[in-house]
C-alpha positions in Angstrom: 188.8 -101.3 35.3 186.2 -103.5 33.3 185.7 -102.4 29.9 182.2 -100.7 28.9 180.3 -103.3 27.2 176.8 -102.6 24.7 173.9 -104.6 26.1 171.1 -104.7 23.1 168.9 -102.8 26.7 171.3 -100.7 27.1 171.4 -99.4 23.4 167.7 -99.6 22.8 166.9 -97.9 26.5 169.4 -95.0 24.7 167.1 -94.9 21.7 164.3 -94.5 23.2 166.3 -91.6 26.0 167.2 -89.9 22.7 163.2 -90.0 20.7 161.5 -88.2 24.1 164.0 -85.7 24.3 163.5 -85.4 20.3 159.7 -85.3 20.8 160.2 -83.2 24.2 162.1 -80.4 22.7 159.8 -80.2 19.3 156.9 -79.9 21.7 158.4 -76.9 23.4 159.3 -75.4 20.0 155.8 -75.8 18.6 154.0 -74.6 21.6 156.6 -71.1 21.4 155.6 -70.8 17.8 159.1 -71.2 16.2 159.2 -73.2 12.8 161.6 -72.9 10.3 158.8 -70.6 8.0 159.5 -66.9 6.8 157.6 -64.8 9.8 154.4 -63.3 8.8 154.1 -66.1 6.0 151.3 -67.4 7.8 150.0 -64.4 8.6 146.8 -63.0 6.2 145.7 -59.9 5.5 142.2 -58.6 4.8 141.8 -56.8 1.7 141.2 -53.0 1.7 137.2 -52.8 1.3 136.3 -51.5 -2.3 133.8 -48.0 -2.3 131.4 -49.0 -5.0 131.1 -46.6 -7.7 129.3 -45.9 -10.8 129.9 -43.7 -14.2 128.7 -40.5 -13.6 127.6 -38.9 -16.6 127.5 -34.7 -16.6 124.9 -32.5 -17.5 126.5 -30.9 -20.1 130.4 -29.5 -20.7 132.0 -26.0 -21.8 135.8 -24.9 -22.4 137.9 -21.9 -22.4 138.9 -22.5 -26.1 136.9 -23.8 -28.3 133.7 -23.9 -26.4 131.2 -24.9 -29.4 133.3 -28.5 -29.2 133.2 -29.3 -25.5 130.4 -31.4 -25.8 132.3 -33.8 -27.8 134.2 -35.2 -25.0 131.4 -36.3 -23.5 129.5 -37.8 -26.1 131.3 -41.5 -25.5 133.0 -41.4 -28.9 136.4 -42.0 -29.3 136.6 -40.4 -32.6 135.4 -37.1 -32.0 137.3 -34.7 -29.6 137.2 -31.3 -28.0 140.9 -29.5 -28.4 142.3 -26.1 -27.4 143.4 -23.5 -29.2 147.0 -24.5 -31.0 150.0 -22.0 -29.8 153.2 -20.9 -30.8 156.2 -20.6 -29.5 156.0 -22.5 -26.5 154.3 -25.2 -24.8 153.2 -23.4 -22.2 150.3 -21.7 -24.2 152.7 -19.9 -25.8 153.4 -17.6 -22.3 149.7 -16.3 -23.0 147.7 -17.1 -20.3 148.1 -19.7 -17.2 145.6 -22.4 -18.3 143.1 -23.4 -20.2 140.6 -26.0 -20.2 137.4 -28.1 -20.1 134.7 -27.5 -17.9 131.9 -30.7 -17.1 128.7 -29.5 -15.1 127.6 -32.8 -13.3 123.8 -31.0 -12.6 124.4 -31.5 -9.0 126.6 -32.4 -6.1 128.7 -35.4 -6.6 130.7 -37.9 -5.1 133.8 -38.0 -7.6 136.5 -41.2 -7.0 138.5 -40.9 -10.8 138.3 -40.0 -14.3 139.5 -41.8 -17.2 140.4 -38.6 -19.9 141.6 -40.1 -23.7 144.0 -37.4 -24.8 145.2 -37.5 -28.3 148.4 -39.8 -29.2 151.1 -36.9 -28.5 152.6 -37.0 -25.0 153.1 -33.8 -23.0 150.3 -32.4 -21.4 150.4 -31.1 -17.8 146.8 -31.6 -16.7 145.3 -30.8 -13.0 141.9 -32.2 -12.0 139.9 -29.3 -10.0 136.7 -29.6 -8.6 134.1 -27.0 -7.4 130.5 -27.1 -5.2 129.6 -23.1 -6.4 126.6 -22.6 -7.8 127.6 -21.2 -11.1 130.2 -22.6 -13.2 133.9 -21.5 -13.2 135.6 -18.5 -15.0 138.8 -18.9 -16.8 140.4 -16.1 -15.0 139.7 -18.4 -11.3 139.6 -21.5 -12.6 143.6 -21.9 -11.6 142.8 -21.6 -7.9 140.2 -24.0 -7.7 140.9 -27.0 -5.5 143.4 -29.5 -7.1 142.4 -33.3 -6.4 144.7 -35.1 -9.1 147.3 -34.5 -11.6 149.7 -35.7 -14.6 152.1 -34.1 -15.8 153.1 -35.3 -19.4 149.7 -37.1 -20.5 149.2 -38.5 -23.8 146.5 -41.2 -24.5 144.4 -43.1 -22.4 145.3 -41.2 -18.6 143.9 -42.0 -15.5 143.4 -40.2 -12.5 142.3 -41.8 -9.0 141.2 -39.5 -6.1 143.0 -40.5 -2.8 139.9 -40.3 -1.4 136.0 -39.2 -3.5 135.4 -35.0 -3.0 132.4 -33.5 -3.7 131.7 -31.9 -7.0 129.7 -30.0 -8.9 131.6 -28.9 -11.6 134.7 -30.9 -12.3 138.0 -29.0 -14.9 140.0 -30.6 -16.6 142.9 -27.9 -15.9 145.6 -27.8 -19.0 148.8 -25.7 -18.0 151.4 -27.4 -20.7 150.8 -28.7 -24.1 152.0 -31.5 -26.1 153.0 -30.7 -29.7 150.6 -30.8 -32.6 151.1 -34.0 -34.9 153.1 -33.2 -37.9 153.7 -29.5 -36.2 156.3 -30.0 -33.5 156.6 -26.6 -33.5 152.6 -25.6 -32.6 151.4 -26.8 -29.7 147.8 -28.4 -28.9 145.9 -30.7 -26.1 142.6 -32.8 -27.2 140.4 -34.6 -25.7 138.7 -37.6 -26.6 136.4 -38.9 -23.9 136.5 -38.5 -20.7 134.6 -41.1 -18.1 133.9 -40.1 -14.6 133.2 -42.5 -11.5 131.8 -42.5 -8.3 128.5 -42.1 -6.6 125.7 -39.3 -6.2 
């Protein structure tokens, strides 16, 4: 049989066989969307659309201790602060009563999205946010079954709480059921509050 010869056609008719199959079969991959790219890295996402909100500031404040200093966590000082009673014995007000707390009256009805409270430097407060539309403020014997929106448990400092989603409110607690200890007196326990900022719209 004659030996198979290379013909400079032959080998550049092969070359050019070989670039339109290239070209043929990257065409097909293009149009079926395949690359070599992570999937969904060229996919974008819209961001979440943001509520805008403003800082609500109440008519006035009370507590369940201390109830001449509540105003003082509303004045926008970070040096003065409204504080519970101190207890013995145990963190948990000392097994006395349930809770205790600070009580803002926003005047009216309220769209409420966070607060911002400054607690004093010592961790260890357990702290529920409740909310109420009645028409006169709440009692400390009810206040624990007011409707919970957010909570931390262990606060100290600068705390924030974000709503899931903004509740109406017309009175807003700041619901204290454990304590941190008192500086210097790790054995006497006490929660205070700094400021407190409240946002949302109303």
């Amino acid at each position: 049989p004659r030996p198979f010869r290379f013909t400079p056609g032959g080998v550049m008719g092969m070359v050019v066989g070989v670039l339109l199959v290239d070209i043929g079969v990257g065409g097909w991959l293009l149009s079926h969307g395949h690359s070599n790219a992570p999937q969904g890295a060229r996919h974008t996402s819209s961001p979440h659309p943001v509520v805008a909100t403003t800082v609500l500031i109440p008519a006035g404040a009370s507590a369940f201790d201390n109830p001449g200093k509540a105003s003082l966590a509303i004045d926008g000082s970070n040096s003065t602060d409204w504080d519970t009673e101190y207890y013995l014995g145990s963190p948990y007000l000392g097994g006395l009563k349930r809770g205790t707390g600070l009580v803002l009256n926003m005047g009216k009805k309220v769209s409420l999205s966070r607060l911002d409270v400054l607690f004093g430097s010592n961790a260890g407060a357990n702290v529920q946010i409740k909310v109420s539309d009645a028409a006169t403020a709440p009692a400390a014997g009810t206040a624990g079954a007011l409707t919970t929106v957010a909570r931390a448990d262990g606060a100290g400092g600068n705390t924030e709480f974000t709503l899931s989603k903004p509740v109406s409110a017309r009175w807003v607690v700041i619901w204290i059921t454990k304590l941190p200890p008192r500086v210097g007196n790790p054995s006497q326990y006490q929660a205070e509050i700094y400021n407190v900022v409240l946002r949302g719209s109303g």
